[in-house]
C-alpha positions, 0 to 999 in steps of 0.5 A, spaced: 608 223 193 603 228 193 596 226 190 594 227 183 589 233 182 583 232 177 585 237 171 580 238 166 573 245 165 568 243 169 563 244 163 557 239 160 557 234 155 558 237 148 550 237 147 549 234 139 552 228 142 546 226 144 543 226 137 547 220 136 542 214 136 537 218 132 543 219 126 543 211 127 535 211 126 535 216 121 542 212 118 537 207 116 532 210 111 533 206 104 535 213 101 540 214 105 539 221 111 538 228 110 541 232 115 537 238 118 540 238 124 546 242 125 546 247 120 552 247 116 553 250 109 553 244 103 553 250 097 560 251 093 564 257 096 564 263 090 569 263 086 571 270 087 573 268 094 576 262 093 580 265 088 582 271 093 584 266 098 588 262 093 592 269 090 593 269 098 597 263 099 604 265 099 604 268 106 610 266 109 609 271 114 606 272 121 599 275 120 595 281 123 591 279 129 587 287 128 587 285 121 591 288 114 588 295 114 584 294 108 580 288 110 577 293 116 577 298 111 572 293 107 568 292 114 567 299 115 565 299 107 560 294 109 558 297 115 555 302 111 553 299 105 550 293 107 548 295 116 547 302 116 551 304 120 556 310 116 562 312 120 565 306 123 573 307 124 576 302 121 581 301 128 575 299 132 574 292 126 578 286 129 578 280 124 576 272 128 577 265 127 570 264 126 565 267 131 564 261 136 571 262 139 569 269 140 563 268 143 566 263 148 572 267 149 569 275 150 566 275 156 573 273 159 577 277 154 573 283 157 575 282 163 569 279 166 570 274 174 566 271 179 560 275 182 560 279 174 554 277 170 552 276 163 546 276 160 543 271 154 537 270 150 531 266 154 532 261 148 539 261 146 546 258 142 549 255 148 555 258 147 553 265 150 552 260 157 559 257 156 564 264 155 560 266 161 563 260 166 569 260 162 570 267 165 568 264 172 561 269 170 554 267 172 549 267 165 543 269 167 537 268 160 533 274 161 530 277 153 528 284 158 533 286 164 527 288 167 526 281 168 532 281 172 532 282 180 535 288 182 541 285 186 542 281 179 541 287 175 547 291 179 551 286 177 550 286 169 557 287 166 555 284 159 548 283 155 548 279 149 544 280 144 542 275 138 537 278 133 537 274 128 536 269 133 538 262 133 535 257 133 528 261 133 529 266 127 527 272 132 528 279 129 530 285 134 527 291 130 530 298 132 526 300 138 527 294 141 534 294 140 534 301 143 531 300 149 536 294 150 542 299 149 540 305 154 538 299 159 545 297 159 548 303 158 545 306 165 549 300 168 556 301 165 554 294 161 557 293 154 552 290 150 554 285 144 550 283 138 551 278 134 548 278 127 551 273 124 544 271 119 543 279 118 543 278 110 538 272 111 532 275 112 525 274 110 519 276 109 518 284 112 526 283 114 528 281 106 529 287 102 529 283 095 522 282 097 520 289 099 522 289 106 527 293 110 534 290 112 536 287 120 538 292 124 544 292 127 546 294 134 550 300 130 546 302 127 545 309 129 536 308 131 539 303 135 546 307 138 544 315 137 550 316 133 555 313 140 558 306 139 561 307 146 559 300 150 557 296 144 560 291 139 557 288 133 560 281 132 558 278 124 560 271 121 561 270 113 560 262 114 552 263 112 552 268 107 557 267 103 559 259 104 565 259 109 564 255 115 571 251 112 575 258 112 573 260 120 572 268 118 568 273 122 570 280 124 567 284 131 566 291 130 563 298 135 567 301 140 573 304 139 575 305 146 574 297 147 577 295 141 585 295 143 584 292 150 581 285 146 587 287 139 592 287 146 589 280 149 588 277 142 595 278 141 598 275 147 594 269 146 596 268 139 588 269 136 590 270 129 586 270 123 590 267 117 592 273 112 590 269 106 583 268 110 583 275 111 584 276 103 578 271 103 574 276 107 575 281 104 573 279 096 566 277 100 566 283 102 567 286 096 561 281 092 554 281 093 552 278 087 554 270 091 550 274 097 543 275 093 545 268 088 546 264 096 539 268 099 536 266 093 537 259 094 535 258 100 528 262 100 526 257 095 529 250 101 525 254 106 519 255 102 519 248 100 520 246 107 516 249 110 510 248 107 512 240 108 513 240 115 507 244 117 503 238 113 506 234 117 504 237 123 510 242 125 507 249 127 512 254 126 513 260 130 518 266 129 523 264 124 523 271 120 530 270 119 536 266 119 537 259 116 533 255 120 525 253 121 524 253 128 517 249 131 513 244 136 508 239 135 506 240 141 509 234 144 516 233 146 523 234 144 525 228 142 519 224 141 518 229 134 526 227 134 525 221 133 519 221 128 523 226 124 529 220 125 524 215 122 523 218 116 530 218 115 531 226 117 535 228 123 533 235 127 536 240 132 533 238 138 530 244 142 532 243 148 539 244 147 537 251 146 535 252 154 529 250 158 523 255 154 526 250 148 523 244 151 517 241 146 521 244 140 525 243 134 529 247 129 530 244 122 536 248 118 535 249 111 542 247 109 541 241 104 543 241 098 536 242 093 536 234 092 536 233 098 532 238 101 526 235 095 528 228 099 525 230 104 519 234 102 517 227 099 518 223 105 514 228 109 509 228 103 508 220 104 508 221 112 503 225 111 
């Protein structure tokens, strides 16, 4: 009998699963644990959406995987509307199970192998890091490709471009991101934003607050008017509090677009049409969008002022749902002070190695939990 071989991808240990002491720690708190950590939406999905889903529910057929032409119609409303980007086909919009499968799953979806490569952010959700080994790519965390050696910088295939970031809050203005396409374009290498904290900006990014809106890597500053080589994935999972639904959508080149419907296709990556139908209700709302922002620009202001007494200093966050900082000490030694007071953080070493020495705390608590632990910091101070 022939030996058995080993099965299974060769891919590190699932990072948050090295927060479980520190929950134990934080688990200990007499009044029980606030959980800053993850990020993961604790407010009511709007009504309008629930109700779309619900009138949805009798779908006994097969859905789309391009999506129902009213939903990439709706996309390409909200393109306009909402990202300054007019003129989108609706024929280049693809609806996703969320975007984090996309994000793993794009770089093989293109086509990309061995001896390709792709870039991400120095700092960075460690999933742009995983499509590229699933792909058999080589992942290389560069902010600039002239960082890049030339041997490296031939072989570019894929950019990916995170603006708002995660974790650092790190917005891209429209210059910044205009270099960064044509760098791409001079190589043939398709550039991929994911803008999923677009509508939570804050400060110069928040227009409620005589700001100017995120650009997107469509936006016609960014793309001279030609979307060819560029993709724009978005989520509704922070927006408008449908992590549950898995509700995403990717946008940009019409050329691109039917290879990744054709190989969606094949591997049954389908989006539920009553989720689809949720899509585009939210879409269509922005009232839940402005009334969801409202509450976090108070947790964040709350928070903020909290963990800075406390001795956080922080840096970049001018967008996104998130705090992102140092102490000046390391990663896990803030961890667990965090854990003492009985909140769990987001380590920044999970986010590369410039994350090293720094946290990330989420603003997704609920506003009595998020009062606990401004009082906690408060007394530790």
């Amino acid at each position: 009998m022939a030996e058995r071989g080993g099965f299974g991808l060769d891919l590190p240990d699932y990072p948050w699963n090295a927060l479980a002491p520190y929950r134990a720690m934080a688990g200990e708190h007499p009044d029980g644990v606030v959980d800053l950590s993850i990020g993961t939406p604790v407010d009511p999905t709007p009504l309008v959406i629930q109700d779309a889903l619900a009138a949805a529910a009798d779908a006994p057929g097969y859905p789309t995987t391009h999506g129902t032409a009213a939903l990439r119609e709706a996309v390409a409303a909200w393109y306009a509307e909402r990202r300054g980007v007019p003129g989108l086909d609706p024929d280049a919009v693809m609806p996703t199970v969320g975007s984090k499968e996309l994000v793993a799953w794009l770089p093989l979806l293109l086509g990309l192998g061995p001896g390709d490569v792709v870039v991400r952010p120095v700092v960075a959700y460690p999933t742009y890091d995983i499509g590229a080994r699933l792909a058999g790519a080589e992942s290389v965390a560069v902010d600039s490709l002239d960082e890049l050696e030339p041997a490296v910088r031939e072989r570019v295939r894929m950019v990916w471009v995170n603006s708002p970031g995660n974790p650092t809050g790190t917005v891209r203005d429209a210059a910044s991101l205009r270099t960064l396409v044509e760098q791409a374009r001079s190589q043939g290498a398709v550039v991929v934003s994911d803008e999923c904290y677009a509508e939570l900006g804050w400060g110069r990014w928040d227009p409620a607050e005589g700001g100017e809106p995120v650009p997107s890597v469509l936006d016609p500053r960014v793309s001279g008017g030609d979307m060819s080589l560029l993709l724009s994935a978005y989520s509704l999972s922070k927006q408008s509090n449908l992590a549950g639904y898995r509700a995403a959508f990717l946008a940009g080149d019409p050329e691109l677009m039917p290879s990744l419907v054709n190989s969606r296709k094949h591997a049954g990556m389908i989006v539920a049409y009553p989720v689809q139908e949720a899509m585009r209700a939210a879409l269509g709302d922005t009232a839940h969008v402005a009334a969801q922002k409202s509450l976090y620009r108070d947790r964040r202001a709350a928070l903020k002022l909290a963990v800075e007494a406390f001795g956080l200093r922080i840096e970049d966050s001018e967008a996104g749902l998130y705090l992102w900082g140092s102490t000046g000490e390391d990663t896990w030694t803030t961890v667990e002070r965090f854990a003492r007071l009985g909140i769990v953080v987001g380590p920044g070493t999970f986010y590369g190695e410039a994350g090293h020495g720094h946290v990330r705390l989420s603003l997704t608590a609920t506003d009595e939990r998020m009062a606990a632990a401004v009082q906690r910091l408060a007394e530790a101070g």
